[in-house]
C-alpha positions as CSV (number, residue, x, y, z in Angstrom):
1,X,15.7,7.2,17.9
2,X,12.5,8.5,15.9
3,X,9.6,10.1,17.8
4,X,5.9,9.3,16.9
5,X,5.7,12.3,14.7
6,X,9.1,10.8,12.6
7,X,7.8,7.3,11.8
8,X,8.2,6.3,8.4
9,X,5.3,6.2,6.2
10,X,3.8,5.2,2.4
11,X,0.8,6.6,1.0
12,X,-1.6,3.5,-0.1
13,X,-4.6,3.2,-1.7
14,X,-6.8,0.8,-3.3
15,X,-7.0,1.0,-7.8
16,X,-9.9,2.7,-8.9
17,X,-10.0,0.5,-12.2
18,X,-10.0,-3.1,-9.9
19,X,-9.3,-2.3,-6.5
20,X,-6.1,-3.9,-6.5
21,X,-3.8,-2.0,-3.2
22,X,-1.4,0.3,-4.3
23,X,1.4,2.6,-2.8
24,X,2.5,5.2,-4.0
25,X,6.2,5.0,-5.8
26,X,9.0,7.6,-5.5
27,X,8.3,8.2,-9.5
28,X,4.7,9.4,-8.2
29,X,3.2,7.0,-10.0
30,X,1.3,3.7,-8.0
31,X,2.7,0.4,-7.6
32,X,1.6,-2.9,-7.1
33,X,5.1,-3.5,-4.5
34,X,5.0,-2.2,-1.2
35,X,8.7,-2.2,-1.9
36,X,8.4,0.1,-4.8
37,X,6.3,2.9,-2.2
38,X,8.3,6.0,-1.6
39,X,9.2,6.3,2.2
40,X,8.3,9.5,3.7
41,X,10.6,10.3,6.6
42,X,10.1,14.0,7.9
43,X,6.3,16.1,7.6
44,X,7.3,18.0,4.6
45,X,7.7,14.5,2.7
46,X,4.6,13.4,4.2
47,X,2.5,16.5,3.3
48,X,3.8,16.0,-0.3
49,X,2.3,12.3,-0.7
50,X,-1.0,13.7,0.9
51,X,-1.0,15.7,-1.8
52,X,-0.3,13.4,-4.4
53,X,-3.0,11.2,-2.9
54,X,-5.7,13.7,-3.0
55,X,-5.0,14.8,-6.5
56,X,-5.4,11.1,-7.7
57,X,-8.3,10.8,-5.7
58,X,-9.4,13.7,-7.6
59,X,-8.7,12.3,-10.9
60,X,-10.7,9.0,-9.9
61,X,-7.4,7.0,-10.1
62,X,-7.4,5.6,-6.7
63,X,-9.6,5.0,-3.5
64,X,-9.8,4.5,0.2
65,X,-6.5,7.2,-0.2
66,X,-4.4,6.6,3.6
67,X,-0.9,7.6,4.8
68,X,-0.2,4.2,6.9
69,X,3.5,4.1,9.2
70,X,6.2,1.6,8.5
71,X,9.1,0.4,9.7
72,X,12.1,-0.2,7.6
73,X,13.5,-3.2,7.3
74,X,16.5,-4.9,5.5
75,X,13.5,-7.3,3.6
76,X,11.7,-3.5,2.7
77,X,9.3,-1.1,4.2
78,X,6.9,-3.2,6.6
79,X,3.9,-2.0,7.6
80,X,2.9,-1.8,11.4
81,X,-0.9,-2.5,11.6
82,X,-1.9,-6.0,10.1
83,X,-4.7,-4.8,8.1
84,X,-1.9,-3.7,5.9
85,X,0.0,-5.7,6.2
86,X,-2.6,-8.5,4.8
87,X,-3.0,-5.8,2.1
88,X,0.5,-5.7,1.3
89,X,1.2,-9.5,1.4
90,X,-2.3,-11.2,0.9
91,X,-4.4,-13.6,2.4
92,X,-3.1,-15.0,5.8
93,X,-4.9,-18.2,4.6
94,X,-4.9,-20.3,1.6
95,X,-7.4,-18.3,-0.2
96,X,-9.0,-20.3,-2.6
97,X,-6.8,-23.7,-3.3
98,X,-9.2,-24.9,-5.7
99,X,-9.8,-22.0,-8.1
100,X,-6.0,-21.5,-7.8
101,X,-5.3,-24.9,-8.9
102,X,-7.5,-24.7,-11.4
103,X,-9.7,-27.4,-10.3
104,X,-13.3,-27.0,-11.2
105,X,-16.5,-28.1,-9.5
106,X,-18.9,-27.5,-12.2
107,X,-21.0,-30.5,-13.0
């Protein structure tokens, strides 16, 4: 059984270029999949992708840096507080049906 200080975790962030949310991959570069996000399991692991967050904080690739738990599951990592997990999976409503349809309003 994991303790509190053995939980899985990602490092995630938001795109500097268009905000998009990002985690950081196990090729230390960002991606767009929460799937894709390296899983840090012990501190050492988790020190590194603080590290690797900060230094692309540094070079104004990414904001709003966070290590955030997870649990794994057999569908991927899934993230334990629903704030990311709306940043991980979108909207929990249908965001904008018309603009996504492609129906236009203009007169």
């Amino acid at each position: 059984m994991k303790t509190a200080s053995t939980k899985t975790k990602v490092l995630t962030a938001n795109r500097l270029t268009d905000g998009i949310a990002v985690w950081l991959g196990a090729n230390g570069e960002w991606t767009t999949s929460l799937k894709e996000a390296f899983l840090a399991r012990h501190d050492d692991a988790v020190a590194a992708i603080e590290a690797a967050g900060q230094q692309a904080l540094d070079d104004n690739r990414v904001v709003d840096v966070n290590v955030i738990e997870v649990e794994e599951t057999e569908a991927g990592p899934r993230p334990f507080r629903l704030r990311e997990r709306i940043r991980s999976d979108g909207p929990t409503i249908d965001y904008a049906p018309a603009f996504t349809a492609g129906v236009s309003h203009a007169a």
